[in-house]
C-alpha positions as CSV (number, residue, x, y, z in Angstrom):
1,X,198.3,11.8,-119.8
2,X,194.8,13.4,-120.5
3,X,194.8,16.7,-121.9
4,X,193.3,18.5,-117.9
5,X,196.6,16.8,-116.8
6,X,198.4,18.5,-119.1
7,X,196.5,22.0,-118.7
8,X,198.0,21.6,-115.0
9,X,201.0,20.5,-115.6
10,X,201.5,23.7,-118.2
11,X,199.9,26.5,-115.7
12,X,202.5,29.2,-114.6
13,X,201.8,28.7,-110.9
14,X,202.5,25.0,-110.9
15,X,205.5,25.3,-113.7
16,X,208.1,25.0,-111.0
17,X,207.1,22.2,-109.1
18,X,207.3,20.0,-112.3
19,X,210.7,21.3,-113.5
20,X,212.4,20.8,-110.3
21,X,211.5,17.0,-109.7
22,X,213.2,13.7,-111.5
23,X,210.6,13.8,-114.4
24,X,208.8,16.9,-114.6
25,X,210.8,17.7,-117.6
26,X,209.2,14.7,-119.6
27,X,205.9,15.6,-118.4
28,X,206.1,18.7,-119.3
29,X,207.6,18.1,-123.0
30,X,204.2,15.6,-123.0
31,X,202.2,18.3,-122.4
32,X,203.4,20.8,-124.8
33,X,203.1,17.9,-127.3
34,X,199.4,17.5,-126.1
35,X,199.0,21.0,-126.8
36,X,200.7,20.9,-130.3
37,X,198.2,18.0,-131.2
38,X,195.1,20.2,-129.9
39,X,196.3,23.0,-131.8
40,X,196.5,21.6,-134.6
41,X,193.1,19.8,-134.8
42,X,191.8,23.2,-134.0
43,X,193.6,24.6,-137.2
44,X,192.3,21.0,-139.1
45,X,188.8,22.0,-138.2
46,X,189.1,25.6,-139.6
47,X,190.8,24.0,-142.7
48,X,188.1,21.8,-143.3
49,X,185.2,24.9,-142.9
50,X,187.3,27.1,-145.5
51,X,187.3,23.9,-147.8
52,X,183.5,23.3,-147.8
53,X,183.3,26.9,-148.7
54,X,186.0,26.3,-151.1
55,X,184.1,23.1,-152.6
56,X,180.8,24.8,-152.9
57,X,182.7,27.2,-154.8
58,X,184.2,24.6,-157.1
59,X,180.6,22.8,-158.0
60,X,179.4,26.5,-158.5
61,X,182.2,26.2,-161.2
62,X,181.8,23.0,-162.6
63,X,178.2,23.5,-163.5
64,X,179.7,26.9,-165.3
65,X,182.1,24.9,-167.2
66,X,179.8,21.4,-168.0
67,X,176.7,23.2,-169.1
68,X,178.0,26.7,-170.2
69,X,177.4,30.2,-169.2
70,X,174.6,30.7,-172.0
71,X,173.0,27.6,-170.8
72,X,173.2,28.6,-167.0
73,X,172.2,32.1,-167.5
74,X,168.5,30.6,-168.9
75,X,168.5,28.6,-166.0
76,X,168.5,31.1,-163.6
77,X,166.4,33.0,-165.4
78,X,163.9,30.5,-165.3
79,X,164.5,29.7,-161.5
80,X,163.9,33.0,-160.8
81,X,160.1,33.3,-163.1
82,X,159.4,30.0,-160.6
83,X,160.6,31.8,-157.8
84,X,158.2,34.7,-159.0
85,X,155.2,32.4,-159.1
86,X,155.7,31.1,-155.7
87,X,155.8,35.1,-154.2
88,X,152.4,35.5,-156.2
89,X,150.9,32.3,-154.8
90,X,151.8,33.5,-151.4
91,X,150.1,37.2,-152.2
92,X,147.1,35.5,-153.5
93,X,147.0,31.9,-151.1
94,X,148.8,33.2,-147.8
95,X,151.0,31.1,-145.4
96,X,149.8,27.8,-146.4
97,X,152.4,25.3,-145.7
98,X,152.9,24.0,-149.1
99,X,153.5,27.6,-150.5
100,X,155.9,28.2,-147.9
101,X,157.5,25.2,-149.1
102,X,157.5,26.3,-152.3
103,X,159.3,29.8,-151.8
104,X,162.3,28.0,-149.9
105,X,162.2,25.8,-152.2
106,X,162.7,28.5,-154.8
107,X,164.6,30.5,-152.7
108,X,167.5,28.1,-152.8
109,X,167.4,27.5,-156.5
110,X,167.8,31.2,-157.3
111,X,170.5,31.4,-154.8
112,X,172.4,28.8,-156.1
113,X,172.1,30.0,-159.9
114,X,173.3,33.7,-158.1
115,X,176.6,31.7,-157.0
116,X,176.9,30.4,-160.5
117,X,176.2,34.2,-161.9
118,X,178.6,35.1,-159.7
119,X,181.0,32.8,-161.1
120,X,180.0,33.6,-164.9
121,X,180.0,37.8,-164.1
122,X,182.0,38.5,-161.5
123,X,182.0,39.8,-158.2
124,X,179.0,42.6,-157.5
125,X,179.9,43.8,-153.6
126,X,180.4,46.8,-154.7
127,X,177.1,47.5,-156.0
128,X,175.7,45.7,-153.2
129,X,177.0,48.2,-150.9
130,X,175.9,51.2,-152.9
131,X,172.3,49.6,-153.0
132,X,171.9,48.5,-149.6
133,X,172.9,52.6,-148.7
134,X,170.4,53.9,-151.4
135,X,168.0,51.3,-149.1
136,X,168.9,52.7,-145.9
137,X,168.9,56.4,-147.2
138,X,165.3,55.6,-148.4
139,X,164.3,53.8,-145.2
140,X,165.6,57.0,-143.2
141,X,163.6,59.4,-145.8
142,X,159.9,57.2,-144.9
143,X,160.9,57.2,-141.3
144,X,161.4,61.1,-141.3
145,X,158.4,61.1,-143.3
146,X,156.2,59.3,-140.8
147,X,154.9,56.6,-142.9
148,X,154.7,53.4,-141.4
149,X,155.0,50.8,-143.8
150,X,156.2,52.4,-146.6
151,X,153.7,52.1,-149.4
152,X,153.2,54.2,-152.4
153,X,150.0,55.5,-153.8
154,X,149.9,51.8,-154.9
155,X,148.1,49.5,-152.8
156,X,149.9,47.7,-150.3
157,X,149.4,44.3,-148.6
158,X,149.2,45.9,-145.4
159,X,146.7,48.5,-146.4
160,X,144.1,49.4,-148.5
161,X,143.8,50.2,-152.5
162,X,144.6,54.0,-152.8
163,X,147.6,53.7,-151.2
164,X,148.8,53.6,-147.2
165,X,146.2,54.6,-145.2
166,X,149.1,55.4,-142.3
167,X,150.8,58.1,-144.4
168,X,150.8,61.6,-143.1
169,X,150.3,62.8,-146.0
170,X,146.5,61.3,-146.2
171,X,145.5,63.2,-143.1
C-alpha cells in the first residue's frame, strides 16, 4: 500500500466503505500503521535537528574542558583583535572581496569562542534583552530627533568630519 492509498483509505468520508467490506478492516489497520511509521520519521527528523544543536553544544564543551577556560578565554580574545582588524581593513579598503572574506571569516571565529564563553560564563539573555531595549530606546530617541544616520559630533562613514551633516541640530 503507498502512503496516498492509505491517506484515502483513512479519510472520514470514505471510512465506511472500507469497514463494511470483507478486508477493509486490514487495510485500514495498514494504514494506521503507515501513518504510525510517518509519524515517527517526522519525530526522527526533529530528534536528529535538536541533536545537532545538542552536538554543537557538546564540542562547544569539549574544547572548554581539553584546552581550559584560561586558555579559551585568550583565544577569543585574540579572535576578536583579528576580527577588529578585518572591520578596520574594510573602513579603510572597502568591499573588496577578500576583506569581505576576511570579516566572515572572523565573524565565525568570534562566534564560536562566544559559544564557548558562553559555556565557560554562563548564560547572558538577560542582559541581551536589557541591551537590545537600551538600543531600541536610543534608536526611537534619534528618530524623534530627526537625525538620519545617527552619528555623533564624531565623523561618520556616511558623512563628513564634524559630525552628521543630516542632523537638525546643524541647521
Amino acid at each position: 500500500m503507498d502512503i496516498q492509498r492509505a491517506i484515502e483509505i483513512l479519510n472520514p468520508e470514505h471510512r465506511e466503505l472500507y469497514y463494511e467490506r470483507e478486508g477493509g478492516l486490514e487495510e485500514v489497520t495498514e494504514a494506521c500503521r503507515m501513518g504510525v511509521e510517518a509519524l515517527k520519521a517526522q519525530l526522527a527528523a526533529a530528534d536528529e535537528a535538536m541533536t545537532a544543536a545538542q552536538q554543537e553544544m557538546a564540542l562547544y564543551e569539549a574544547a572548554v574542558q581539553t584546552y581550559g577556560a584560561n586558555a579559551q578565554i585568550l583565544i577569543a580574545v585574540e579572535e576578536m583583535a583579528e576580527l577588529t582588524k578585518a572591520l578596520l581593513k574594510f573602513i579603510r579598503y572597502g568591499k573588496r572581496p577578500a576583506v569581505l572574506e576576511s570579516i566572515n571569516e572572523e565573524r565565525a571565529d568570534v562566534e564560536i569562542m562566544l559559544n564557548q564563553l558562553h559555556v565557560i560564563f554562563g548564560d547572558c539573555s538577560d542582559w541581551e534583552s536589557i541591551k537590545l531595549s537600551r538600543l531600541a530606546d536610543r534608536l526611537e530617541a534619534e528618530k524623534e530627533a530627526g537625525t538620519v544616520c545617527g552619528a555623533t559630533d564624531l565623523p561618520c562613514i556616511k558623512c563628513q568630519p564634524g559630525g552628521c551633516e543630516n542632523r537638525k541640530d546643524k541647521e
